[in-house]
N, C-alpha and C positions, 0 to 999 in steps of 0.2 A: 186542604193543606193548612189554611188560615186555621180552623177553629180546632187542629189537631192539639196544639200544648197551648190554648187560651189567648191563640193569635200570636203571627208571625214577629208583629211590634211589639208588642209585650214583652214577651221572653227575651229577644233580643235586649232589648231596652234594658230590661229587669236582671239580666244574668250577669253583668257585672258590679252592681251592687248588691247582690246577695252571694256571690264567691267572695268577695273580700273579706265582711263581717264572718262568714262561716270559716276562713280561712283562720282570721285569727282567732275566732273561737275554737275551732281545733287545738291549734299551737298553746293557746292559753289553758285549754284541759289537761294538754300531754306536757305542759312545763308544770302545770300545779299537779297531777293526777298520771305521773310517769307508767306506762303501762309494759311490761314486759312482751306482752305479744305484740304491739305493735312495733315496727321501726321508727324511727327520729323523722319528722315531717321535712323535708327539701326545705331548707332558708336560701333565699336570694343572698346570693354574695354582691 
């Protein structure tokens, strides 16, 4: 179970600082590089 995704701690650890930065590199792609197939990415109100 531990050495299935590089250890239990790790990921856990590691999954909220790599959703962020990828988060806003999304938003940052799709506000410069508007794409017709996708939809408008969820903004926090």
């Amino acid at each position: 179970m531990l050495g299935g995704s590089g250890g239990g701690v790790a990921s856990a650890s590691g999954r909220p600082l790599l959703l962020r930065p990828l988060f806003l590199l999304q938003l940052t792609e799709y506000l410069a590089f508007p794409s017709p197939k996708l939809p408008p990415p969820p903004l926090p109100k």
